[in-house]
N, C-alpha and C positions, 0 to 999 in steps of 0.2 A: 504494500500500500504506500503511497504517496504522504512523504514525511510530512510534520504538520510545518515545519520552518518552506519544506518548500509548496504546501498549500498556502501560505499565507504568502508566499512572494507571486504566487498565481494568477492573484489578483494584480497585482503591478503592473505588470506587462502588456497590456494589450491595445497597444496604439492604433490599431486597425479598429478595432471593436469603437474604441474612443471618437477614432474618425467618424464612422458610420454613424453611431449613438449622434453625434452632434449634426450629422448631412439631414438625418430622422427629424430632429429638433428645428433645424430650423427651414424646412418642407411646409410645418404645422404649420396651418389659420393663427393667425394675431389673432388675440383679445379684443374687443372691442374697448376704445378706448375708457368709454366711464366706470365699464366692467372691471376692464384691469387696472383704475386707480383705485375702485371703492375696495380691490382685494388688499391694493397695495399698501393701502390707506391702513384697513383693517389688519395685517400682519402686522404692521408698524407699531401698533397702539398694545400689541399680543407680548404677555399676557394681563390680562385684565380682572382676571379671578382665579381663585389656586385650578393648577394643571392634576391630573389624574396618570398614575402612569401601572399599568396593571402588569401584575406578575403571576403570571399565566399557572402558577405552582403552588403551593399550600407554604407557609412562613417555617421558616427553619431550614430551608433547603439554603442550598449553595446560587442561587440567581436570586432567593429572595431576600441574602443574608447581605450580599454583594450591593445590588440595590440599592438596600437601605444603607450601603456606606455614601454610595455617592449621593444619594437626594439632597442631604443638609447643602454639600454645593454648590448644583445644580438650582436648588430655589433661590440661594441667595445672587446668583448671578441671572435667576429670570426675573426674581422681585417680587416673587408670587408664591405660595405654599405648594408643595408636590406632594401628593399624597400617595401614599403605595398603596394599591388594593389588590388583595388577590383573590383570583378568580382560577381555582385547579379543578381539573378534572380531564380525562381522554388524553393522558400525555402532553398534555398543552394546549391541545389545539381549542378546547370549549372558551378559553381567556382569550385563546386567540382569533376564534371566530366570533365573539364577543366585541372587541376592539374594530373588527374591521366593518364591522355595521353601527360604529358610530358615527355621529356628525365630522366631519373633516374642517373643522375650526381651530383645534389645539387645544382642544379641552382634556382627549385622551390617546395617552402613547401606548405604547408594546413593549416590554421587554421580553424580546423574543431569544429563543436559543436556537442553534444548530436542529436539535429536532422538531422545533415548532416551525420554521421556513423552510426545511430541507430535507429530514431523512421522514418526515408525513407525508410527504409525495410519493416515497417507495414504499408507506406501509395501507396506505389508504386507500381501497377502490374507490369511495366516496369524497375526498376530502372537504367540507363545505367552506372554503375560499382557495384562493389562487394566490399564492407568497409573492409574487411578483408581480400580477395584476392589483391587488388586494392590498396589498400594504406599500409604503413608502422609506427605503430605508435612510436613516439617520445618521445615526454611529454604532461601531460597535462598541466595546466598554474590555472585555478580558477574553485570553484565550483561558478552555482549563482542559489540563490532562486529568485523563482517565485513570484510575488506577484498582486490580480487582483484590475485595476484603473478603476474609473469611471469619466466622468463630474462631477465637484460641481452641478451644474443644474440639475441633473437628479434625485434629491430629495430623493434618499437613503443614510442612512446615515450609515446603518450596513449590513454587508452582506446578514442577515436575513432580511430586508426589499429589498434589491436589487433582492434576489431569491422573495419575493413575489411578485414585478415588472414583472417580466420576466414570470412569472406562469399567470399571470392575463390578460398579453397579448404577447401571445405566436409567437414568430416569428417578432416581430414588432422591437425589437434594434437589433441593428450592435454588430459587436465585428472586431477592427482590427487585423494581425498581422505581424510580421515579413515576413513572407509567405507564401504559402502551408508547408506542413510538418515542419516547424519551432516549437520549444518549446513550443514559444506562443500561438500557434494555438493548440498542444496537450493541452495545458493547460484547456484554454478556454471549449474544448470541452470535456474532461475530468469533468470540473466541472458542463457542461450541463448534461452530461450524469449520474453524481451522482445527481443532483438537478431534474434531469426529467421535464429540460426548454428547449427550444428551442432560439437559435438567429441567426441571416444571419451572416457566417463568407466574411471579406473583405478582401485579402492578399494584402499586400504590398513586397517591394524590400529594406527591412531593419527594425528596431523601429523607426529611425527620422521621417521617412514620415505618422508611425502609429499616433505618439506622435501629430506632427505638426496636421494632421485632428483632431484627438480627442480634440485637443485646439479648432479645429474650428469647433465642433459640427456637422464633417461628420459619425464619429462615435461614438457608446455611451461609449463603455469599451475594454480594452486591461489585457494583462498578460504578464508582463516583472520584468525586473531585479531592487532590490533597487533602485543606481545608477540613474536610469532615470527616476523613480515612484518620487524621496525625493525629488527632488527643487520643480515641480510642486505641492504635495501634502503638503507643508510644507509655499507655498504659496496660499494655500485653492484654487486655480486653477482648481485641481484633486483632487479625493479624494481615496487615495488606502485603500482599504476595508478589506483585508485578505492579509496574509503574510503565503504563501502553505507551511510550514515547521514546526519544531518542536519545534522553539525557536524562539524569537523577534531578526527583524533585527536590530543593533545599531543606523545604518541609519534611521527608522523606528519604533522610540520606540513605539510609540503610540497604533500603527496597531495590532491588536489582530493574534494570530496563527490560523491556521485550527481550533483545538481544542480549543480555546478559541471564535472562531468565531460560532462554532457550528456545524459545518462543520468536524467533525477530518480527516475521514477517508481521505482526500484532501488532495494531496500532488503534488508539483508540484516543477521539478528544473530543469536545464543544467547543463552545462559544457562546455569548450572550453578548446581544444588540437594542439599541432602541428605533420601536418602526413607529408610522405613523399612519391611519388611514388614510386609503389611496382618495389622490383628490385634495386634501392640505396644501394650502400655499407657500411656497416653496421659502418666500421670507422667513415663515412661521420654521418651517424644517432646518434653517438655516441658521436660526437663533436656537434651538434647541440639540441642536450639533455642536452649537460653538459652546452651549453650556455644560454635555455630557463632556469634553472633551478639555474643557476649564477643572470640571471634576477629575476627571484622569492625570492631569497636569499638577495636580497638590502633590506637595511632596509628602504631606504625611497621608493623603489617600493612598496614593501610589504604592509608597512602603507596608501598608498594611493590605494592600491585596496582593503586590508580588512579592513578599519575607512571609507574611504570615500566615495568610491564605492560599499559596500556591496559584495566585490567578493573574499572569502575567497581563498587564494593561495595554489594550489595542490602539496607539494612540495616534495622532495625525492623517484619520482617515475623512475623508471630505463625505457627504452623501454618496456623490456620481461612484466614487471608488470606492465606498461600502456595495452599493452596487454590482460594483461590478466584481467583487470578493462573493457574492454571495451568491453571483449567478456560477462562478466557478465551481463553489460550493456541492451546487443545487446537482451539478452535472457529473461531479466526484462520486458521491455519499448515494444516489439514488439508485443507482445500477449495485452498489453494495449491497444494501438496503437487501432492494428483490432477489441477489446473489442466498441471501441468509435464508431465505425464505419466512422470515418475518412477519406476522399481519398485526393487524391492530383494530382490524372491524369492530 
């Protein structure tokens, strides 16, 4: 699989694309002139009352914990209250089908992940919006590695004895995750599917309620973010096994990579972005970019989500080139995705 350093330069490159995207743009009918002051008018004055920015996951999770570091920020640089609200269920996408039927004024964002723009197009026959028609991207905020945890109790102590568990009685442990089509769950099953194991996936309505069971031996193993892997496994609680990426998390020194685990070809990661319903005027998009990206830019944010939370910050991305990261994204992960045989109906 396609390392995550060189997914993310993926997006960089594509001058041709860039060309076209802008031959596209300016082909379009102009605005009507009173049209396009009274938007212009109206972005300018935005925002005017607190902004809403919903977190498609249940509180406690790793996008909802994240989040809430950067809003303090983010509001005092839009001038207005940001409220987190969350709205989980169906792996994302109920938060996220949610947001993109609301009014396109700036009243409410997306913080969307990797599985809620991307790998729901490989697990959905139905999906009820279109990530690219549907929403409007922003910025994004952090990359996060993956990394799979077990019970202490479960008597593997290396990855390579945990795939010989799983081989020896097939079908027999659990694996939590955030939800249908969540990260976690591609992750998981991604690594079934390279190890040629089987286990019952259990979704949940976030990580906390994955975490909280797994403490209490309803399930045996999960795939998530540093951040929530390190106090557990640093307290021999959990024990995280592999770290899906190409380098030791700092968080995590211990923990062996894919390819130190034995495992290379295993790669596993997200991301979290802020979107915006499609139709938003593009001032409005543009002031809210410049404020998640204000937020990324503090140096004591910054240090507490790349030292302490293992979630490296995405920083100096314009909308057009979130864009165009995500369509990369969308064209990577989905062919995986249907590879795994994954559903999520």
């Amino acid at each position: 699989m396609t390392s995550t350093t060189t997914v993310l330069r993926a997006g960089l490159r594509r001058p041709a694309r860039r060309r076209a995207l802008l031959t596209a743009a300016a082909s379009l009918p102009l605005a009507a002139p009173a049209v396009l002051a009274q938007q212009t008018s109206g972005a300018a004055a935005w925002p005017t009352r607190p902004v809403r920015l919903v977190v498609p996951f249940a509180a406690g999770g790793g996008t909802d914990v994240s989040t809430r570091l950067l809003v303090p920020k983010i509001s005092e640089v839009l001038g207005q209250p940001v409220v987190v609200e969350n709205r989980p269920g169906a792996g994302g996408t109920t938060g996220t089908d949610y947001v993109v039927k609301q009014p396109p004024d700036g009243s409410t964002f997306l913080m969307a992940t990797l599985s809620t723009v991307g790998l729901a197009l490989g697990l959905y026959d139905n999906l009820p919006y279109d990530p690219v028609k549907d929403l409007v991207p922003v910025a994004p905020t952090v990359l996060v590695p993956i990394g799979i945890v077990v019970r202490s109790d479960l008597g593997a102590r290396t990855l390579q004895e945990f795939i010989a568990k799983l081989k020896a009685e097939p079908g027999r442990y659990q694996y939590g995750s955030a939800g249908n089509g969540s990260s976690g769950h591609i992750a998981c099953e991604r690594f079934l599917s390279l190890t040629g194991t089987r286990a019952v996936h259990v979704p949940y309505r976030g990580s906390g309620p994955v975490f909280n069971d797994l403490l209490a031996g309803v399930v045996h193993f999960t795939a998530d973010l540093p951040g929530l892997i390190a106090p557990h496994h640093q307290q021999g609680t959990l024990r995280c096994l592999v770290m899906a990426t190409d380098q030791r998390s700092a968080l995590l020194p211990d923990v062996p990579t894919s390819a130190e685990a034995g495992l290379p070809e295993y790669k596993a990661y997200s991301w979290y972005g802020v979107f915006a319903p499609a139709g938003t005027p593009q001032p409005i998009v543009a002031r809210m970019a410049q404020a998640v990206q204000a937020a990324l830019a503090d140096p004591q944010i910054f240090a507490r989500l790349n030292n302490e939370m293992g979630l490296p910050p995405m920083r100096d991305y314009t909308p057009e080139r979130f864009g165009a990261f995500l369509r990369d994204e969308i064209a990577l992960w989905v062919p995986i995705v249907r590879a795994t045989g994954a559903r999520a109906n």
